[in-house]
Structure formats: C-alpha cells, structure tokens
C-alpha positions in Angstrom: 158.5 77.2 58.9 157.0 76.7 55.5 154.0 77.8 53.8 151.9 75.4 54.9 152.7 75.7 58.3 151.9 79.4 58.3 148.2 79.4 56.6 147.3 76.3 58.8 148.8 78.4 61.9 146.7 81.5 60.6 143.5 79.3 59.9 143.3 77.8 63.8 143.7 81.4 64.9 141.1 82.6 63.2 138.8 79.7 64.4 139.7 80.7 67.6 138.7 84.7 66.9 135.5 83.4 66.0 134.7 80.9 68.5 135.2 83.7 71.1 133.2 86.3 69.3 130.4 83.6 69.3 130.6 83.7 73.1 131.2 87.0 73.9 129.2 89.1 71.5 125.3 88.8 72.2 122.7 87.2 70.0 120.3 89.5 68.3 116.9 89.8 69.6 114.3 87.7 68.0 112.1 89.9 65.1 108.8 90.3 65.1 106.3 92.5 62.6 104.3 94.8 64.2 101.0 94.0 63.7 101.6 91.1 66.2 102.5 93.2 69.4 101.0 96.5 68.5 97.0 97.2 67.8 95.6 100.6 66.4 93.5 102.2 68.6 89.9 102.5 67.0 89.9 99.8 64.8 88.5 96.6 66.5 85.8 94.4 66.1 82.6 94.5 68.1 80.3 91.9 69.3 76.9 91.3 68.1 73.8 89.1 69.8 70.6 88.1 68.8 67.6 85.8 69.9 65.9 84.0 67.3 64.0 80.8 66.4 65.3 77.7 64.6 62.6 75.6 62.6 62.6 72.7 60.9 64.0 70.3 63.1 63.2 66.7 63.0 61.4 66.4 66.4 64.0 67.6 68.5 63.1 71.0 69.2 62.0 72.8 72.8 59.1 71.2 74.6 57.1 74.2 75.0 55.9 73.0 78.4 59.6 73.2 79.9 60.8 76.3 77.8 57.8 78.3 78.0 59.4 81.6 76.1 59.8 79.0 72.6 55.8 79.2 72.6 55.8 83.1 73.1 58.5 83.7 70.9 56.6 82.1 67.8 53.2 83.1 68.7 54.4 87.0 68.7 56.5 85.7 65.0 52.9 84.7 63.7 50.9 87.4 64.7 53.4 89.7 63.1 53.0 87.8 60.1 48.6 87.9 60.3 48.3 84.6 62.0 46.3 85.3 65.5 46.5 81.8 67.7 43.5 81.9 69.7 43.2 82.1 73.4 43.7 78.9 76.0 45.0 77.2 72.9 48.7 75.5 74.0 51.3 75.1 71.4 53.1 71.8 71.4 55.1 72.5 68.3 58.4 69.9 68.8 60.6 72.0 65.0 61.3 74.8 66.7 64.0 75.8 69.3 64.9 79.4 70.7 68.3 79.8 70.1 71.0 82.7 70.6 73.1 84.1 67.7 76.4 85.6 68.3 78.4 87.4 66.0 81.0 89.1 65.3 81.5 92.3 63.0 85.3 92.7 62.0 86.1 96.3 61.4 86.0 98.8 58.4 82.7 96.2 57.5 80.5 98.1 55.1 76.8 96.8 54.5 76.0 93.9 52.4 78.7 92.2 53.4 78.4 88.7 54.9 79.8 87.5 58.2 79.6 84.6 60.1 77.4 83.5 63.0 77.3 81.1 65.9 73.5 79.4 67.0 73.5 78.0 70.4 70.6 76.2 71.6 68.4 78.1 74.8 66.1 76.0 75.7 66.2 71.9 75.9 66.2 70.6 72.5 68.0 67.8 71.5 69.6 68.8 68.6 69.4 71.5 66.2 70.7 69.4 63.1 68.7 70.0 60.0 67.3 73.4 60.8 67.0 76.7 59.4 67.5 80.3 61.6 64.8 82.3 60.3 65.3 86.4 60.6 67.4 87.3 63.5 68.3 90.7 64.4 71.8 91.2 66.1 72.6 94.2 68.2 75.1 95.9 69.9 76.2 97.1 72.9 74.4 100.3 72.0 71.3 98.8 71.4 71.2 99.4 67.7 70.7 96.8 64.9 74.1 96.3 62.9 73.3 93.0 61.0 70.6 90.5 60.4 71.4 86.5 60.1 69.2 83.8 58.5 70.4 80.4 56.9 70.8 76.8 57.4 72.6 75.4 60.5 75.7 73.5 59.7 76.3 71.2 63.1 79.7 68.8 63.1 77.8 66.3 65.4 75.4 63.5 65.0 73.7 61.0 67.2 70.8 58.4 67.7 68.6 57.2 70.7 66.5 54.2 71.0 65.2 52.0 73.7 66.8 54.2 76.3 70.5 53.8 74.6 72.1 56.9 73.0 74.6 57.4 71.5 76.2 61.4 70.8 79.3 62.5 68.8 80.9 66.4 69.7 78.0 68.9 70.3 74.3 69.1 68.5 72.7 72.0 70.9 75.4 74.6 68.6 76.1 75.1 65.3 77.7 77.5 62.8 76.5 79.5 59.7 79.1 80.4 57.4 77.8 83.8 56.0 75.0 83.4 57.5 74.4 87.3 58.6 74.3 90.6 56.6 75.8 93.8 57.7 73.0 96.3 57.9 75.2 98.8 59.5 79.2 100.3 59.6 80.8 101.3 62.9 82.6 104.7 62.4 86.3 104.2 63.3 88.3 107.6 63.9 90.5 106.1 60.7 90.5 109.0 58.4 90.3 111.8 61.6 93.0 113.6 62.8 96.6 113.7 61.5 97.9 111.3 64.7 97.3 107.4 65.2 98.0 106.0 67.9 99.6 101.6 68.8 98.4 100.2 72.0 101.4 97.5 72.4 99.5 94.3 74.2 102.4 94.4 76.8 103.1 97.1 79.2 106.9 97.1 78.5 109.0 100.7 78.3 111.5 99.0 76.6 109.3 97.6 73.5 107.6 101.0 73.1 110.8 102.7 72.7 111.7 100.2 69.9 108.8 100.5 68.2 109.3 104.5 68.3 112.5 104.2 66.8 111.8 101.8 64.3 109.2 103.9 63.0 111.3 106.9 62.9 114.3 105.0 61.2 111.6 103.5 58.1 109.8 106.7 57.9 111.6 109.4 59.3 113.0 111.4 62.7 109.7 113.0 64.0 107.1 110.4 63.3 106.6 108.2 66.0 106.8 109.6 69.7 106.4 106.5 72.7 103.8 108.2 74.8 104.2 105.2 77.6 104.8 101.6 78.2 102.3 100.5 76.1 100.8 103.7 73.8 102.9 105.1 70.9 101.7 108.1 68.6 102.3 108.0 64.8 101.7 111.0 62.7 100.1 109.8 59.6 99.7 111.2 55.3 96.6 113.2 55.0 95.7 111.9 51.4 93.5 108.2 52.5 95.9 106.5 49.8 99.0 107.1 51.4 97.6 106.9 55.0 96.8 103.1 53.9 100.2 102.5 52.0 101.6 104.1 55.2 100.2 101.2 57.9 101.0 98.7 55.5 104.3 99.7 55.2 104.2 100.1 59.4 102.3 96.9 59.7 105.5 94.6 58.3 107.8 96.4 59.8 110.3 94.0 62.2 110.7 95.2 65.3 113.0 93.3 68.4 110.7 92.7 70.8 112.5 92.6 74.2 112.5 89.8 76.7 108.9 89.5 78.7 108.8 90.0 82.4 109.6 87.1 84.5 106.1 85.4 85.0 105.0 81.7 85.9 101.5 81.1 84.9 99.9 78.5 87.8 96.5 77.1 86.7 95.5 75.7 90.1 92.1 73.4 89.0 94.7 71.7 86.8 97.7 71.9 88.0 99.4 73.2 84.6 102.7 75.4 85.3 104.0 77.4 82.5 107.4 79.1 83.1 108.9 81.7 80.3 112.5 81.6 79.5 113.5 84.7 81.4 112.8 83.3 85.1 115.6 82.6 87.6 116.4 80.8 90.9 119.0 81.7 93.3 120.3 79.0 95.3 118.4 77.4 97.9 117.5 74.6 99.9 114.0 72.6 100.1 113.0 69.9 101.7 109.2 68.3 100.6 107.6 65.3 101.9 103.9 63.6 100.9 101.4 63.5 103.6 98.3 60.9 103.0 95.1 60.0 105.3 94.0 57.0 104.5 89.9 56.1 105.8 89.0 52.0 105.6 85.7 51.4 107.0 84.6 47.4 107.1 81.1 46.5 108.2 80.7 44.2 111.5 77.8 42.4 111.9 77.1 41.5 115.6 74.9 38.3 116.0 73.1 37.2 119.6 73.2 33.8 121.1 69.9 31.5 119.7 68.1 32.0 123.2 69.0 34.9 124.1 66.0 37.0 122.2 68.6 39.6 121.3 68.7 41.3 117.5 71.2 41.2 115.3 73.0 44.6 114.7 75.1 46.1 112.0 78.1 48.2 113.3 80.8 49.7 110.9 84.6 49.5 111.8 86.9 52.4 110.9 90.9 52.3 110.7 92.4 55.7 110.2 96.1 55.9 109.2 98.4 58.9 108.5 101.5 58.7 106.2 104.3 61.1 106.0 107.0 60.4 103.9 110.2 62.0 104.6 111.7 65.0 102.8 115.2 65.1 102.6 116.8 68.8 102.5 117.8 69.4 98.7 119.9 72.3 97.4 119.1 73.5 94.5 122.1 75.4 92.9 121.4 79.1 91.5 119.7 79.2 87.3 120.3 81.2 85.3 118.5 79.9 82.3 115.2 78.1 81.5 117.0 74.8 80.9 118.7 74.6 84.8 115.4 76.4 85.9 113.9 73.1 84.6 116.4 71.0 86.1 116.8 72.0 88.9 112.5 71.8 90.0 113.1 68.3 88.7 115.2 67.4 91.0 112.4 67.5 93.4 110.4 64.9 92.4 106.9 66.5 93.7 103.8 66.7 91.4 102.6 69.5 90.0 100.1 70.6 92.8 102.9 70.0 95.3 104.9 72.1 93.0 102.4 74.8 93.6 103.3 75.4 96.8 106.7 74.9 96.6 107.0 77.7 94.0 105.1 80.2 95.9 107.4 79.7 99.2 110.3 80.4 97.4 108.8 83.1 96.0 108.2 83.9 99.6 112.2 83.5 100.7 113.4 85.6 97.6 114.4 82.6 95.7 112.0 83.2 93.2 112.7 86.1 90.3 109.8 85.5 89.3 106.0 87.2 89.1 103.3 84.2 90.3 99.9 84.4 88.2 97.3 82.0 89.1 94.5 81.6 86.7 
C-alpha cells in the first residue's frame, strides 16, 4: 500500500469521525442577550391619559347637539380664560372635537423632555385633520399630573364627501403628535436603592433562571446572581451609580441559552389561526374526521284559484332540507417527534383549520397530544 493509499484511507476515516460526531453530539442552544428574556424590576413605563379639545378643524368637528360634553368642555375652557357665554345661549361651534390623549412616559424620564402622544376622536367628528390639541393635562394612575401635550395633529388619512359619495383612506378620527407632550414630572424607580436588583424572566421556566444565574456569576463573579424562582433572579449590584450603570450594560449584552419553551399550541378560535412551537409532539394514533353540512333551499309557490271560483291568490314558501355527511376514513397518524412530522402528519388529514380545532383538543383528550392548548 503506497502513500497515497494511506492519506486517502486516513482522510475517509476521518470524514466518517466527523459525520458521526455531527449526529451524535447535540447542537448548542440558540443565544440570546438578556435584555430580551429578562426585565428589571422597577424600571417600566407607565401610562398616561388626558381629555382635551382639538380646534381648528375644517368643519368636521363634534356637533354639539349629539356630543353634548364638546359644548361643556369649551365653555368651562373660556370662562377659565375671562370669556363668560351667557345663559340659554347654545353653542353650535363645528372646529372643535373632544378628544382623548394617551401617552406613554418611558422610564428614568426627567422633565422637559418630550414624548409622544396619541389623539383619538370622542365624540362624532369626521375627521380631525388639520387641527391643533390645545393644553391637555395627562395623568396617572395615581391621579397626579406627569406631563402636559399640546401641538398639531399629524393624521395618515384623507378623504372627501359630496352628493352622498365618500370616499375614506386608513383612519381620520386618530392621529399622532410626535413630541407632542412635556414631562412635568419623574417617577422614582428604586434604581439607586439597595445593594440587590432583581430580573423578572417573561417566562416562568426553572431551567432559564438557573442559566441566567450562572451566566451572571461566570461574567461577574461566584456570588452575584442567586435564581430566587422560575422567573425572579437577584443580582447584587456596585454602590458607586457609575459602575452600577457600566454593570447592567455589561449584564444587559450578556448571551445567555435560553432553553426550549413549554409545549404550547396557541388556538385563536374567531379566526381559526393555529400556531404550534417546535417542541410539541404526537404519539401515534388513529383519527377518523368527516364534514357534516345542512343545506336550507326555500322556493316561493304561488297558488292561483280557478277564474269563477272567487278564491284569492296565496303565496306559500317551499322548503327542502338536506343533510350531508361525508365519510371519514380511520387514518393513523405515526408518532412525531419534531415540528416538521408534527406538521406532516396533521396534514395528512385534510380538515380545515376550525375542524382542526377539534381534532387537536380530542387528542389532547386521548393523551396523543404533548402539548398545552391555549385559546385566545
């Protein structure tokens, strides 16, 4: 045997060493940075609301006679301005529209800065394109002011009516003001107290919490992270607010292998949309489906009387009712392990999705199923 021989003898059985490592040994999880499974605790946004008045619309604001609280709303503006409206007098004012403004304020927002707001109409006008939000207040759950919006409405819609034709593109009752409120107010996050922070994980999952603690401990040390449960881990954190922030943004990019979710099929059953996740599996089985349809024709009789007869002329209805059942043959479906014979074999079927509805929740019901069934 020559040279030649040898090495090409010694390169096959190496390809062969690595083809079987390939599929023996297991794939590495997928890597994610842990921002994206893991929140602080404390530092969120909150939601702010407001009722205001938009002005300056061409004509297609509230008619005060069906949205009675427009007229109220800028009579008490006036008077709070010097301008009394006198008594009995009723305001037919067709530029203004009571509107709500939602918010929201992102946290660690100081005052002055700007944030943007959302106007949606209240009442019934037509559109609130061209118009202005004069000074709204927006509150919080607690009651208390936190910012204050005013600005010009930006609205991605447009339309036109005439001789009873109309004709609408996307939405004009709700628009947008970039910027359009100032923060008056800061929300006190627990941030800079106590020496301990704690990552709610947005999955309850044992596993994941333990790899985040470990993770932790391996970039910054044995000791510093602690998994509290399936979805809480403590972090002890710097006491100087420099290195507490250099120390989450270090955390923050840190790749963690989040673990395979919990076997779930998400059913939405007013559309009939069926989401499956790639760790869900069937054992073998056998199900047999068939359509049933009722089918209702009604055709109008008319029965006439004889010219002498002095009879009248009645109108009857007749109604054929027929019932279809298709047959279902039996169909095994062999055991799947992966997403991709899953798939295949529910295929096989041939139903549509709201028959695949109940099909999936009886064989949940037999234990063919290893799967969790959420209907939404």
């Amino acid at each position: 045997m020559n040279t030649a021989d040898r090495l090409l003898k010694l390169l096959i059985a190496l390809a062969f060493a690595a083809a079987s490592a390939a599929l023996w040994w297991p794939v590495d999880a997928k890597a994610v940075r842990l921002k994206e499974i893991a929140n602080i605790q404390g530092v969120r946004s909150n939601q702010l609301m407001g009722y205001g008045l938009v002005v300056g619309l061409d004509g297609t604001g509230d008619q005060t006679t069906q949205a009675p609280f427009t007229a109220q709303s800028l009579n008490a503006m006036l008077q709070q301005m010097g301008i009394t409206v006198p008594a009995g007098v009723a305001m037919q004012v067709k530029n203004v529209a009571a509107v709500l403004v939602t918010a929201t304020l992102p946290p660690f927002a100081q005052p002055g800065q700007a944030i943007d707001v959302n106007v949606s109409s209240l009442g019934n006008s037509k559109s609130l394109r061209g118009g202005t939000l004069i000074a709204t207040p927006l509150k919080g759950a607690d009651g208390q002011i936190y910012g204050m919006a005013q600005g010009n409405l930006v609205i991605s819609g447009a339309g036109a009516s005439a001789g009873g034709a109309k004709v609408q593109v996307n939405q004009l009752s709700a628009g947008r003001i970039p910027g359009g409120a100032t923060v008056e107010r800061s929300v006190p996050t627990p941030w800079l107290q106590g020496s301990v922070m704690q990552y709610d994980l947005q999955a309850d999952d044992f596993n994941t919490a333990r790899t985040v603690a470990d993770a932790i401990n391996k970039a910054k040390g044995q000791g510093t992270a602690e998994a509290i449960s399936g979805r809480t881990v403590n972090v002890k954190l710097p006491t100087p607010p420099g290195e507490r922030v250099a120390f989450m943004a270090d955390l923050e990019n840190l790749s963690v292998d989040k673990a395979m979710p919990a076997a779930r099929i998400v059913i939405n059953a007013r559309t009939g949309s069926i989401v499956v996740n790639q760790a869900v599996t069937i054992g073998p089985c056998a199900v047999a489906h068939g359509n049933l349809s009722v089918t209702i024709s009604s055709t109008p009789v008319i029965s006439q009387p004889n010219a002498l007869s002095n009879g009248q002329t009645v109108a009857a209805e007749k109604t054929d009712i027929k019932i279809n059942q298709e047959p279902g043959a039996l169909i095994q479906l062999p055991q799947g392990t992966k997403l991709t014979e899953v798939v295949k074999a529910l295929n096989t079927l041939g139903a549509n999705p709201q028959d695949l509805l109940a099909i999936l929740q009886a064989m949940k019901a037999a234990g063919a199923l290893q799967a969790e069934l959420e209907v939404i």
